[in-house]
C-alpha positions as CSV (number, residue, x, y, z in Angstrom):
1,X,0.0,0.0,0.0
2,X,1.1,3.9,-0.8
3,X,0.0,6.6,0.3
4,X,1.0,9.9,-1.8
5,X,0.3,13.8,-2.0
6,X,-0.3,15.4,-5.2
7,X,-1.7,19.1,-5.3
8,X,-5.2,18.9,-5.1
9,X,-5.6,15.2,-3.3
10,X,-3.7,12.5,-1.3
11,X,-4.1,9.0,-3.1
12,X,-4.1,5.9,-1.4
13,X,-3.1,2.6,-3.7
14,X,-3.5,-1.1,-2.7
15,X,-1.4,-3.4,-4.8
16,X,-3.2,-6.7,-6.0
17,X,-1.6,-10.0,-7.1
18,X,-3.6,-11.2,-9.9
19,X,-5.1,-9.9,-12.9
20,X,-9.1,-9.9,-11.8
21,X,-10.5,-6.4,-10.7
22,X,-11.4,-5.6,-7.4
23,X,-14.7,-4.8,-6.6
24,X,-15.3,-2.7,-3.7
25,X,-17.2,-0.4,-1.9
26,X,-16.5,2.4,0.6
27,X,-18.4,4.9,2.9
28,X,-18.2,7.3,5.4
29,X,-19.1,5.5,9.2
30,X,-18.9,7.3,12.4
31,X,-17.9,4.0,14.6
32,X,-15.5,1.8,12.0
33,X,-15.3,-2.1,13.3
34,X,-13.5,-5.1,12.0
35,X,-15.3,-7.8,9.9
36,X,-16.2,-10.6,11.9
37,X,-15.1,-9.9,14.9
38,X,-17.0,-6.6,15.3
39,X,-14.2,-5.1,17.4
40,X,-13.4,-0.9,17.3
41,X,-10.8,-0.3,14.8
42,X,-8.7,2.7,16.2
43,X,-7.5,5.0,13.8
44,X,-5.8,8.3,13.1
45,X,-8.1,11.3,12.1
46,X,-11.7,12.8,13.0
47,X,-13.5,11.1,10.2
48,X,-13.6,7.4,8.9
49,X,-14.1,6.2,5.1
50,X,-14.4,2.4,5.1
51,X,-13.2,0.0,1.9
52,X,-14.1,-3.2,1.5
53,X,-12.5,-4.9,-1.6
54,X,-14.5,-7.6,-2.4
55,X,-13.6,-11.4,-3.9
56,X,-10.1,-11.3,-2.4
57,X,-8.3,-14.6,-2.5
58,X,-7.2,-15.3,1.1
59,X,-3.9,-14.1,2.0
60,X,-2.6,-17.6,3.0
61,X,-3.8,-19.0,-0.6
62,X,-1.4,-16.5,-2.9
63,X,1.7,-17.2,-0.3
64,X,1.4,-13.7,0.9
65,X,0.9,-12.5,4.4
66,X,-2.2,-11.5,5.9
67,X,-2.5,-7.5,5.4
68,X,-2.7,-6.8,8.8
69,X,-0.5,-3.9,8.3
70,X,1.1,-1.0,11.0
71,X,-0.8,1.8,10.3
72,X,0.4,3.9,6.9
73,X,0.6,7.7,7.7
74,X,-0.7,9.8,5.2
75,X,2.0,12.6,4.4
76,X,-0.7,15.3,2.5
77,X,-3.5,17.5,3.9
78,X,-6.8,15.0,3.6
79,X,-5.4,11.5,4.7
80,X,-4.4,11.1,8.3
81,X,-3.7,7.1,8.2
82,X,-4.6,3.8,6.5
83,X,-5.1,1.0,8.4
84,X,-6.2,-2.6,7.7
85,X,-8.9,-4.5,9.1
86,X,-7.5,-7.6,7.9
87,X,-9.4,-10.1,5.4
88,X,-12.0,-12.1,6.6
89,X,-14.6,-14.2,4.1
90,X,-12.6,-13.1,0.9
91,X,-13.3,-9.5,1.9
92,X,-10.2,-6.8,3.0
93,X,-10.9,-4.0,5.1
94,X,-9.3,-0.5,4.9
95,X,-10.8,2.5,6.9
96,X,-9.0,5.5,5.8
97,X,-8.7,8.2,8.6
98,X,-9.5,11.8,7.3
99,X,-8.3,15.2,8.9
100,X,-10.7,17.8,9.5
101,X,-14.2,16.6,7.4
102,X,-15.8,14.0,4.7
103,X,-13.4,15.0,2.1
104,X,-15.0,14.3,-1.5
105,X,-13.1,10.8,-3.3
106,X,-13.3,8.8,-5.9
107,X,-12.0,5.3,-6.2
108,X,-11.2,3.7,-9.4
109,X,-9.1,0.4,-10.9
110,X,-5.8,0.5,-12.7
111,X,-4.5,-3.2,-14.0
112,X,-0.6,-4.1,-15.1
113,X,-0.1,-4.2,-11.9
114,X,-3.5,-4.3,-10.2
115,X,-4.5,-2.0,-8.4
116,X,-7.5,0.4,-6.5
117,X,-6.8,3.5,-6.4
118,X,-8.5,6.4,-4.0
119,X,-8.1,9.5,-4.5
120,X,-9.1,11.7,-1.3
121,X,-9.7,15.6,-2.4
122,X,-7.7,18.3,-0.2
């Protein structure tokens, strides 16, 4: 994952293995908690947009590790952190931590490599 700073947005990119694109969807929650377990996830910022990237082969299944991640700081003016909520049920979570309010974004795919891209406006 990489977070970046541009002029008008910070982007946030998650790397796939594969060639399939993600599906995903993300919203703005007051109270983020992980999948399956239901438990808070703590994160950086005053508000929380939550990704969930759909139809993800399980970490173990692709000799990866499981993206339970340290937090990524965001370096730019919108994005205070990414964190991971893990993958549970072919699902990964994300919840981006914003500074300051519900910044507009888009999210879109790139492929060679995969990848979803979010870009979070300043």
């Amino acid at each position: 994952m990489i977070v970046g700073n541009y002029d008008d947005y910070d982007q946030v990119t998650i790397n796939f293995a594969g060639t399939n694109t993600p599906e995903w969807t993300a919203e703005y929650i007051d109270n983020p908690t992980q999948q399956g377990s239901g438990r808070p996830i703590k994160y950086d910022g005053d508000h929380a947009l939550n990704l969930y990237i759909k139809n993800v082969a399980m970490p173990f299944e692709v000799g990866r590790d499981d993206p339970n991640l340290s937090p990524v700081p965001g370096i730019g003016s919108a994005v205070s952190e990414v964190r991971s909520g893990g993958t549970f049920e072919g699902q990964a979570q994300f919840v981006i931590g914003l500074k300051d309010s519900k910044h507009p974004y888009k999210v879109h795919t790139e492929q060679n490599p995969t990848r979803l891209i979010i870009d979070v406006q300043h």
